[in-house]
C-alpha positions in Angstrom: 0.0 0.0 0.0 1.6 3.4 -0.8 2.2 5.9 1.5 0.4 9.3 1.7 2.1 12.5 2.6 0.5 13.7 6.1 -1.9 16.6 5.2 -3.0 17.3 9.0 -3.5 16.4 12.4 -3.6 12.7 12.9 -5.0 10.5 16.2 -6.1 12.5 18.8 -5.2 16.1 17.6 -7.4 16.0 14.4 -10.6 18.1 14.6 -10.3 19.4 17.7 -13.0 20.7 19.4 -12.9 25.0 18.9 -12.4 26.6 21.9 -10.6 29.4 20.7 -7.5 27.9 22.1 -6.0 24.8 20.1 -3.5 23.6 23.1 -6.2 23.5 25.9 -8.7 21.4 23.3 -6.4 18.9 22.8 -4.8 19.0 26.9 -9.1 19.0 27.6 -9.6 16.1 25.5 -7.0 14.2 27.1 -7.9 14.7 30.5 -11.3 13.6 29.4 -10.3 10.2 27.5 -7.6 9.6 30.3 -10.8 8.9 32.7 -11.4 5.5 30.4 -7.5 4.3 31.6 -5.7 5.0 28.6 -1.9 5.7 28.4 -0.3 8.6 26.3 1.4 5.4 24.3 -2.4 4.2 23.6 -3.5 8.0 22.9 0.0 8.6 20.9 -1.0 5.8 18.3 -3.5 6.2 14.8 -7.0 5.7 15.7 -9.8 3.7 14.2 -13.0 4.2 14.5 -15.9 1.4 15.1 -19.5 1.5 14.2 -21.5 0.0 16.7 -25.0 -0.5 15.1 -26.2 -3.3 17.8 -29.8 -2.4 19.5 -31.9 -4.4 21.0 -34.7 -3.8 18.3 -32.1 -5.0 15.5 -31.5 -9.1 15.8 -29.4 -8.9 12.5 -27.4 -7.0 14.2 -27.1 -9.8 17.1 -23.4 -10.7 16.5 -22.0 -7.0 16.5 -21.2 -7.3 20.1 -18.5 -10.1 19.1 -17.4 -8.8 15.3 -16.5 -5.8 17.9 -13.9 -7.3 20.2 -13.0 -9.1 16.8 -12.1 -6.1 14.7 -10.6 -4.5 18.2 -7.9 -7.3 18.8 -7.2 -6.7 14.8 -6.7 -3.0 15.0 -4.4 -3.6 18.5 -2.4 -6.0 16.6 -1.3 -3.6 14.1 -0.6 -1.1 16.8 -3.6 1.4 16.1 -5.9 2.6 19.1 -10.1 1.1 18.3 -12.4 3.5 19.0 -15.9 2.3 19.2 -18.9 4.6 19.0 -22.5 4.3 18.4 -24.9 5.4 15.1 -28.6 4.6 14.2 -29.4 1.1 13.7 -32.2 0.5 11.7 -33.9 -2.9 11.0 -36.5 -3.7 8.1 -39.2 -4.8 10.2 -39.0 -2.9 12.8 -38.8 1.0 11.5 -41.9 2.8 11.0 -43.5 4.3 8.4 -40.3 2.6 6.9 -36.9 1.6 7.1 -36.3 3.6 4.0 -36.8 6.8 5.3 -34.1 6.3 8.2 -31.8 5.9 5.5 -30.6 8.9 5.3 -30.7 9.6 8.6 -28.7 7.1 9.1 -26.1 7.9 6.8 -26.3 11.5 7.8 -25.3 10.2 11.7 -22.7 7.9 10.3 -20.8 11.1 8.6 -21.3 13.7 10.8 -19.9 11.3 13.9 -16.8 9.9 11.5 -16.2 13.9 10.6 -16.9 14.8 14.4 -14.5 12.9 16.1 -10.8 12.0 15.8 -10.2 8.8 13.7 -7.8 8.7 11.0 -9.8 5.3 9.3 -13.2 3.7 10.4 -14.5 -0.2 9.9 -18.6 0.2 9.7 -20.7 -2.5 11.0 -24.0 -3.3 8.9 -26.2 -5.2 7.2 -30.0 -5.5 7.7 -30.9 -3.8 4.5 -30.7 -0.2 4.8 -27.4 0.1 7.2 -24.7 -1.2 4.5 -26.2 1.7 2.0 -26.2 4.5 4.7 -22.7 3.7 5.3 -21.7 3.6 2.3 -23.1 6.7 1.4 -21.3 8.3 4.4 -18.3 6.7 3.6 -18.6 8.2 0.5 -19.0 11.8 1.6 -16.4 11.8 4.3 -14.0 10.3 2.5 -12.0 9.1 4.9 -10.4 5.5 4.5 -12.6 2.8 5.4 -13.6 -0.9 5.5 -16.9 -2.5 5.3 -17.9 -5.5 7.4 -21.0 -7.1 7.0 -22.6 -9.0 9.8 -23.1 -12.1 7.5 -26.0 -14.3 6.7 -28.3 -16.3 9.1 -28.5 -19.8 8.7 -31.5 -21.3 7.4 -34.1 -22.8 9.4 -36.2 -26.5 9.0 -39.7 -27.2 9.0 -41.3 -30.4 8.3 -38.3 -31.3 6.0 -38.4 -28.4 4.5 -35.7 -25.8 4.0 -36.5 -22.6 4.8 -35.2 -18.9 4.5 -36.1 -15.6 5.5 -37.5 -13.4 4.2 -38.8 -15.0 0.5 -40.2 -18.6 2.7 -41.8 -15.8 4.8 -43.9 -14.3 1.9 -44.4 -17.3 0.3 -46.0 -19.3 3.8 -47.7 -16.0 5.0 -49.1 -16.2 1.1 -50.8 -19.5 1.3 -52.4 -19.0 5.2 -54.1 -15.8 3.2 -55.3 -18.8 0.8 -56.4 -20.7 3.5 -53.9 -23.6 2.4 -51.7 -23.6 5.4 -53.0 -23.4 9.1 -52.9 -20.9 11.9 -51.0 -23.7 14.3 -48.5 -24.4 11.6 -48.0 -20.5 10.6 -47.6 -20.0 14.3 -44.2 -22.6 14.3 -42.7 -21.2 11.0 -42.4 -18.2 12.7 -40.1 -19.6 15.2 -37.9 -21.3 12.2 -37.6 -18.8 9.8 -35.2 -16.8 11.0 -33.2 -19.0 13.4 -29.7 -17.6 13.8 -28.3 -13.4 14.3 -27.8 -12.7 10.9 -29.4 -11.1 8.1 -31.7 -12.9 5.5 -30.3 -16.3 4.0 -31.6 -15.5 0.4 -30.7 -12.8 -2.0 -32.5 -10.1 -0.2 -30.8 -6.5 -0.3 -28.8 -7.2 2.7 -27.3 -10.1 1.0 -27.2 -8.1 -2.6 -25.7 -5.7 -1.3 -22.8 -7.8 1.0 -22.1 -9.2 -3.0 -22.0 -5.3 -3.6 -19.5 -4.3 -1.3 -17.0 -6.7 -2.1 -17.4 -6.3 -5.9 -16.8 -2.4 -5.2 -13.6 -3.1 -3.4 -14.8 -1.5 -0.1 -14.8 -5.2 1.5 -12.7 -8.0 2.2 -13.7 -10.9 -0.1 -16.2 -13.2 1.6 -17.2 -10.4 3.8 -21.0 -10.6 2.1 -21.3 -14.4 2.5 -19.8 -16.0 5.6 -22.5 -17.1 7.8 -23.0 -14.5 10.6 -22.6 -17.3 13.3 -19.2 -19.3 11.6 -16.0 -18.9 13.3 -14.6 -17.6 9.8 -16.7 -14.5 10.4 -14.5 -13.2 13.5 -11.6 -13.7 11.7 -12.7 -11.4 9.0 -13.0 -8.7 11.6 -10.1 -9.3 13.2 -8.4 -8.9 9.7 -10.9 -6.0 8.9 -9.3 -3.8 12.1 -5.7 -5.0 11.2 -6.7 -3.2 7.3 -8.0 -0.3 9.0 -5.4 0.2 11.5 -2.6 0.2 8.1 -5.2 2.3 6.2 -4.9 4.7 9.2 -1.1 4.8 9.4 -1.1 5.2 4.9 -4.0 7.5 4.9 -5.5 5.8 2.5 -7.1 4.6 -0.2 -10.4 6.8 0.4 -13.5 5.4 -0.6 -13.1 7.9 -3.7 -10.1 6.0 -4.9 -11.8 3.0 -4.7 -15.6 3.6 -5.5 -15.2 4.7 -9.0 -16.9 4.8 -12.0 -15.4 2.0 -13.2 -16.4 0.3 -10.1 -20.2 0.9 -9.9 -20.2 -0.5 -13.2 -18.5 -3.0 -11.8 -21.4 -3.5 -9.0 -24.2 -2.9 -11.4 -22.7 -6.4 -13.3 -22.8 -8.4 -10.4 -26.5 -6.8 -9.8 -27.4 -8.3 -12.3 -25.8 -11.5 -12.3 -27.1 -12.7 -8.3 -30.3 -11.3 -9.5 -29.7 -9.1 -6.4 -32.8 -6.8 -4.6 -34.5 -4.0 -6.6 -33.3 -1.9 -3.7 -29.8 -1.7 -4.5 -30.4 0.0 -7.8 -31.4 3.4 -5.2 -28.6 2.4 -3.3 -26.0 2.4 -5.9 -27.6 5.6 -7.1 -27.5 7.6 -3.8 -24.0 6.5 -3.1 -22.5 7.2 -6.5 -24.3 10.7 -6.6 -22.8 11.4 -3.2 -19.3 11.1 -5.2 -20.3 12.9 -8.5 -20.7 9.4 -10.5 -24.5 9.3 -12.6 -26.1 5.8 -12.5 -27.8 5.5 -16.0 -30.4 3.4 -15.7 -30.2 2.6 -19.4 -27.2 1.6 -18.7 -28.1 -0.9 -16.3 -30.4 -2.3 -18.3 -27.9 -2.7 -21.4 -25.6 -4.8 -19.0 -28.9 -7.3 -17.8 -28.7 -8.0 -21.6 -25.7 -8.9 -22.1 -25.5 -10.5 -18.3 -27.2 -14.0 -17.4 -28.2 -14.9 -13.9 -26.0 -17.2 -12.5 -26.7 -17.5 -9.0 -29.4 -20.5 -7.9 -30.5 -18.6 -4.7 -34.2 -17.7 -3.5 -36.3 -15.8 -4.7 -34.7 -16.2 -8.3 -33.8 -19.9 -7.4 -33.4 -22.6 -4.9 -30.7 -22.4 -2.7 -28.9 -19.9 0.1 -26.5 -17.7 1.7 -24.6 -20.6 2.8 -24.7 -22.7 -0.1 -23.2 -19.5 -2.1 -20.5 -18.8 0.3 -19.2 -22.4 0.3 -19.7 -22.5 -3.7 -16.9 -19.5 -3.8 -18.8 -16.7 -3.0 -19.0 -13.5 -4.7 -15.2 -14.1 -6.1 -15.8 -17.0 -8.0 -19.2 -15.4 -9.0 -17.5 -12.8 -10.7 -15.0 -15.1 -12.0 -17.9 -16.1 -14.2 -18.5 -12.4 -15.3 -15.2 -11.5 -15.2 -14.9 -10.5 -19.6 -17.6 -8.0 -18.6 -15.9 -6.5 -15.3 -13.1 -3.7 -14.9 -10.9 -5.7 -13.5 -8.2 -2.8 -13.1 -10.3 -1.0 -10.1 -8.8 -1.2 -6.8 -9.6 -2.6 -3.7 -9.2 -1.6 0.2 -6.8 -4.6 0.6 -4.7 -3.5 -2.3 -5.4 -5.9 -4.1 -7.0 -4.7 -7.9 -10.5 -7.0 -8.6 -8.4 -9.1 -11.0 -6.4 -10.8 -8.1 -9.1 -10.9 -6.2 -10.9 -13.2 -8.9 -7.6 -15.1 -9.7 -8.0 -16.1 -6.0 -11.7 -17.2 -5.6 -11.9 -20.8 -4.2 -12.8 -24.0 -7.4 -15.2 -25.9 -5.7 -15.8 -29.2 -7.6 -19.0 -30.4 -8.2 -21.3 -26.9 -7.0 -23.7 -26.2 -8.7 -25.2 -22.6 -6.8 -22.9 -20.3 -9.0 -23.5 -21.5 -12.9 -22.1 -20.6 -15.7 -22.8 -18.5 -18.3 -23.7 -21.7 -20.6 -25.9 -22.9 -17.9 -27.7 -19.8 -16.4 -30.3 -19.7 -14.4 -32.2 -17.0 -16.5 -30.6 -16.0 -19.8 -30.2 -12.5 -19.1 -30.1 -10.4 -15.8 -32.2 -10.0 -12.5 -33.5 -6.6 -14.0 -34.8 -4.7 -16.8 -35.8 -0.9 -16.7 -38.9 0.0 -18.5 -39.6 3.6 -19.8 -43.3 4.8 -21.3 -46.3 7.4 -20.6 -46.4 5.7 -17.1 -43.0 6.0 -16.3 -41.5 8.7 -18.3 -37.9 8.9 -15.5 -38.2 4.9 -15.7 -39.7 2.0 -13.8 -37.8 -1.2 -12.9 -38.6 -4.9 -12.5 -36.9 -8.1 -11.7 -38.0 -10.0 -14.5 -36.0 -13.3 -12.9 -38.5 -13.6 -10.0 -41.7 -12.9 -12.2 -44.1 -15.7 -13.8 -42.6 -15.5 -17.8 -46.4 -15.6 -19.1 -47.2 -12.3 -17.4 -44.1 -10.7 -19.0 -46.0 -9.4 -22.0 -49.8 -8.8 -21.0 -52.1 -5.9 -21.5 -54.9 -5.5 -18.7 -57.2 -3.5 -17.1 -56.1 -1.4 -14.3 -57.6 -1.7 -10.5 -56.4 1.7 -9.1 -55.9 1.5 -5.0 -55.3 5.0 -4.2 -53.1 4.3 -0.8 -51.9 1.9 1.5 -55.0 3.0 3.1 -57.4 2.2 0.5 -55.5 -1.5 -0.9 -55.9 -2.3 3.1 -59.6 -1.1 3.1 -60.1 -2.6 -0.1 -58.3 -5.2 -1.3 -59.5 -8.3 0.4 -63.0 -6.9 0.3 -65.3 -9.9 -1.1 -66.9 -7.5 -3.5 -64.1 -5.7 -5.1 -64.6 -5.8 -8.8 -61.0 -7.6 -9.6 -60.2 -10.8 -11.9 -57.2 -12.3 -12.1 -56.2 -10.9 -15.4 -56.5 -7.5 -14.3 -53.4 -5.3 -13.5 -53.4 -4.0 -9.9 -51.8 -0.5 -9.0 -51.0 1.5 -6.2 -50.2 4.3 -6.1 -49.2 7.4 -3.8 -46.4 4.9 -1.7 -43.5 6.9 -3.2 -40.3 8.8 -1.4 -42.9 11.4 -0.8 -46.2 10.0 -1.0 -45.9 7.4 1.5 -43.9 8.3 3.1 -40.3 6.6 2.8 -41.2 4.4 -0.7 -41.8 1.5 1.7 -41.3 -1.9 0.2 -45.3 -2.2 -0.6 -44.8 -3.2 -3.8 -45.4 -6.6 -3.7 -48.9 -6.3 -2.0 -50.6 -9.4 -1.7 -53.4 -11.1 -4.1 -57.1 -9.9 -3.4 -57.7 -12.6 -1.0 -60.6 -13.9 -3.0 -58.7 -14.5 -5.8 -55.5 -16.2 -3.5 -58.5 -18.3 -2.6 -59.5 -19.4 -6.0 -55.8 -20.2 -6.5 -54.4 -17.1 -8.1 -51.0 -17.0 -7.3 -49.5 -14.1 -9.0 -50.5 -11.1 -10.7 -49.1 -7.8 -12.5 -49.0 -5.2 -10.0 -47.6 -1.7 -10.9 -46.3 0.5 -8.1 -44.1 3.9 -7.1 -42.6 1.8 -3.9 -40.0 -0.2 -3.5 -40.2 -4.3 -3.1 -38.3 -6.5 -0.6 -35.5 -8.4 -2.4 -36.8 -11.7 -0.8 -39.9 -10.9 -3.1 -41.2 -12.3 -5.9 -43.5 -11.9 -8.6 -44.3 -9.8 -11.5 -44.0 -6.3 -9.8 -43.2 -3.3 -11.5 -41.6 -0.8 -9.1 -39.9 2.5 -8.7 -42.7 4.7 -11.2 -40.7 8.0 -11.6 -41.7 10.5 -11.4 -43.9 9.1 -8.1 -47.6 10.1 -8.0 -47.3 12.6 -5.0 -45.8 14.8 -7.3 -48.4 14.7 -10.3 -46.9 11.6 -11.8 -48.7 9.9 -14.6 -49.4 7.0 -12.2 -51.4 9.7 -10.3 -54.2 9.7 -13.6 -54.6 5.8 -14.3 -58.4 5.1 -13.4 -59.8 1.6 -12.4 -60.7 0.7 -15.9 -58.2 2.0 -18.2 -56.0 -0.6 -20.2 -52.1 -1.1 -19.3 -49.5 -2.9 -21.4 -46.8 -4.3 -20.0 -44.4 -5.4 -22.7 -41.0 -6.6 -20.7 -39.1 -7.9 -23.5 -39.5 -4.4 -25.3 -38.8 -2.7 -22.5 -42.3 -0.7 -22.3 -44.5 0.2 -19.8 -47.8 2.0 -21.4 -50.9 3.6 -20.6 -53.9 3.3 -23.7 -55.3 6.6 -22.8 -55.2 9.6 -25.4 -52.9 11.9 -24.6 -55.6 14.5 -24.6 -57.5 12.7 -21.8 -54.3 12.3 -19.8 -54.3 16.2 -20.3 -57.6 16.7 -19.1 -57.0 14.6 -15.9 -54.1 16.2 -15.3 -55.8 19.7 -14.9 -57.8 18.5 -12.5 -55.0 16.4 -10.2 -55.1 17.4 -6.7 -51.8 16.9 -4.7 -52.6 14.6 -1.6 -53.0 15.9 1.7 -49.7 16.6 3.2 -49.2 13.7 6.1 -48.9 14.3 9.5 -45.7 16.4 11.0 -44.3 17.0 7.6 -44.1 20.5 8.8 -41.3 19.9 11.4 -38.0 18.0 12.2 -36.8 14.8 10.6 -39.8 14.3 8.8 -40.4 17.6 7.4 -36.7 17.8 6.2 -37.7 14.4 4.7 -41.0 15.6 2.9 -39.1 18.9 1.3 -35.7 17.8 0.0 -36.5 13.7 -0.9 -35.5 12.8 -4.5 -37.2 10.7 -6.6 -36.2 7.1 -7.5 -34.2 7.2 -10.2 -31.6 10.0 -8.3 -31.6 7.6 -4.9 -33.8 9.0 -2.7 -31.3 10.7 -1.5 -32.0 14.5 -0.1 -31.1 17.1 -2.8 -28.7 19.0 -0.6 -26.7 16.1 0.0 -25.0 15.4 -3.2 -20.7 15.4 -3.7 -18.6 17.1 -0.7 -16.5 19.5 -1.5 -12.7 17.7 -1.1 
């Protein structure tokens, strides 16, 4: 790793707290931190900072206690001084109205505290879905050198024989007790055995997508996204993480803009497509790659899922799980299998460039999780983007989890206006559905929701789950789980909140859906769209979007296909 010349304070004299008097801040600060028992040899050494992002509320997050101590022995060992401090922790099921609107919260706390206090690198602790992206979008704004470690994925749980994974075994159980096909008693265990170790989801869910993500952008040691949260293998990752830092702390570098380039969300964008990752981490790559002054083009994303085959047998796109994939090779020997369309110049934290990376990844004989591009598991990526009069900024779905006969289809629409309404409404035994129609909600965007909350894949009209209707088109301006499956159009832009064309469709108007060309189309004249248009009314403005986090939220959220990230947050001035 190269050296850096010193361009400031390092360890405990950097950013010093303004007192008007730059010796007493730093004698001040001493005396403080000399109240924990340190020694001026400990306090004389580079410091690295630790995210702690355990909480009670957060199971994923159930191993960070131990991934600590981990990445602490690693740091002492290279003779660097851990620091651990505390951010936001947000978990997917437990964050109301939305784990998506903490987001930025949470990447706003994770900068401000790295900037804030004296560290000269930082190792950030994350995973359940949104964490990993918050940090890396503060990562990405401080600039200051870090490491990613990813808690790791659960283990799977066991039911009856059956294998089973959280989240995409949750939706698909909780699917047929709406059908009336699997009982209360037995719905009642599965909830006990879906999620049975500290970890984050076992399929490829965004928190796994986006563990793939990290180390395909360099930010990560390899195997970081896929050893199991509970395997022995995952402490030694930290410790190894902290022994990184601690060396990145003493070089000064790289900084995540050396690393995250260009060339290497292009990189991430590839593999996207190839684990036929989460619809989430499209936003994600988007709000972290804006925060550096890269433009994710989502034509551009959709030209690689072309050329790009899935390759990965995991739920909900396949059969297997986390495990299986980390024992098959992980995401190095994934992108071994990719590697003609990767950059494989781009650099990593480790100093490694991808290409060595790849020329390492562990042959495993005989596995069959990670296929190749002669044997895919879908011929061409997770993904495709869809542009028409519905979604003018673009749409997205994950064509590898849909049902290939509803791929082309033209329908009639059955408008829900809300989350409210499609609750009110949609398992009401008179609602004038069939199963050929095209369901659509609308007003559950980064503003009209609020938070785009992962309502996209709202369930079947229970009377027609009943009748054994198991999937259906249903076009939305949220987001979708990336345990999720189905044929589910997400991510309208511009959202309906803000006068959208998803704001004018009418229960009874016709949609096309035409996947393989790309198009997403309302049949109504142009002149009656301009007509409706006139007479759109914004919705009511939701309650306290006229103060604090939530009112900052409501004013400065971007749409989906900018990240829905807050407009004033876009590249730091170096």
């Amino acid at each position: 790793m190269p050296s850096r010349k010193k361009n400031g304070p390092t360890g405990l004299r950097q950013g010093l707290a303004t007192y008007g008097d730059a010796g007493f801040s730093l004698f001040l600060r001493k005396a403080f931190i000399k109240a924990g028992g340190y020694s001026d040899d400990a306090l004389d050494r580079p410091i690295v900072g630790i995210t702690n992002t355990a909480s009670d509320y957060n199971p994923c997050h159930g191993n960070v206690p131990d991934l600590i101590e981990a990445v602490k022995r690693g740091v002492m060992l290279a003779g660097a001084l851990p620091m651990v401090f505390p951010t936001v922790s947000i978990h997917e099921s437990f964050s109301h109205p939305t784990s998506m609107f903490l987001r930025n919260l949470m990447a706003m706390d994770t900068e401000e505290m790295i900037r804030a206090q004296p560290m000269d690198s930082v190792v950030l602790i994350g995973g359940c879905d949104k964490t990993l992206p918050a940090q890396l979008m503060a990562a990405a704004s401080v600039d200051r050198p870090a490491v990613v470690l990813p808690v790791g994925p659960m283990l799977v749980g066991h039911f009856k024989g059956e294998v089973l994974g959280a989240c995409t075994d949750c939706r698909r159980l909780w699917g047929q007790y709406r059908a009336g096909t699997f009982s209360a008693a037995d719905i009642e265990r599965v909830s006990e055995r879906l999620a049975p170790t500290k970890g984050t989801c076992m399929v490829m869910g965004t928190a796994s997508t986006m563990g793939c993500i990290v180390e395909t952008l360099g930010m990560a040691l390899p195997g970081s996204g896929s050893t199991p949260a509970t395997h022995s293998d995952r402490l030694r990752l930290a410790e190894q993480s902290g022994r990184l830092a601690a060396e990145m702390a003493k070089q000064q570098g790289p900084r995540p803009s050396e690393i995250m380039t260009e060339a290497a969300f292009r990189n991430a964008l590839t593999v996207l497509q190839a684990i036929g990752g989460s619809t989430n981490a499209l936003v994600h790559l988007t709000a972290i790659a804006r925060r550096l002054g890269v433009a994710i083009e989502l034509e551009a994303f959709d030209a690689i899922g072309r050329k790009v085959p899935v390759l990965v047998d995991l739920k909900p796109s396949g059969d297997h799980y986390m495990e299986h994939f980390h024992w098959a090779g992980g995401n190095s020997r994934l992108m071994r299998e990719v590697r003609v369309h990767l950059d494989e110049s781009c650099r990593t934290v480790a100093g490694r460039t991808l290409k060595e990376v790849i020329d390492a990844a562990e042959i495993v004989p005989g596995q069959t999780v990670i296929r190749t591009p002669q044997n895919p598991i879908k011929p061409t990526g997770g993904m495709a983007v869809l542009r028409g009069n519905l979604a003018p900024r673009g749409a997205v779905i994950k064509h590898a989890a849909a049902t290939p006969a509803l791929l082309t289809h033209t329908g009639r629409a059955v408008v829900f206006d809300s989350l409210q309404d499609l609750a009110a409404r949609g398992d009401d035994p008179d609602l004038d559905v069939k199963a050929d129609d095209i369901l659509v909600l609308r007003n559950a965007g980064p503003k009209g929701a609020p938070g785009m909350p992962e309502a996209g894949s709202f369930p079947i009209p229970m009377k027609l789950a009943r009748a054994g209707v198991k999937d259906m088109i249903r076009i939305s301006d949220a987001r979708m789980s990336g345990t999720a499956f189905g044929t589910i159009v997400l991510h309208v832009a511009p959202e309906s909140a803000v006068g959208g064309p998803l704001a004018l469709v009418r229960t009874g108007d016709r949609i096309t859906l035409d996947v393989p060309n790309r198009k997403l189309e309302l049949l109504v004249s142009e002149a009656e769209l301009e007509k409706r248009r006139k007479a759109w009314l914004a919705p009511p403005a939701h309650a306290g979007s006229d103060r604090g986090y939530t009112g900052l939220f409501h004013k400065t959220v971007l749409q989906a296909d900018e990240g829905v990230d807050f407009d004033f947050l876009g590249p730091a001035k170096r």
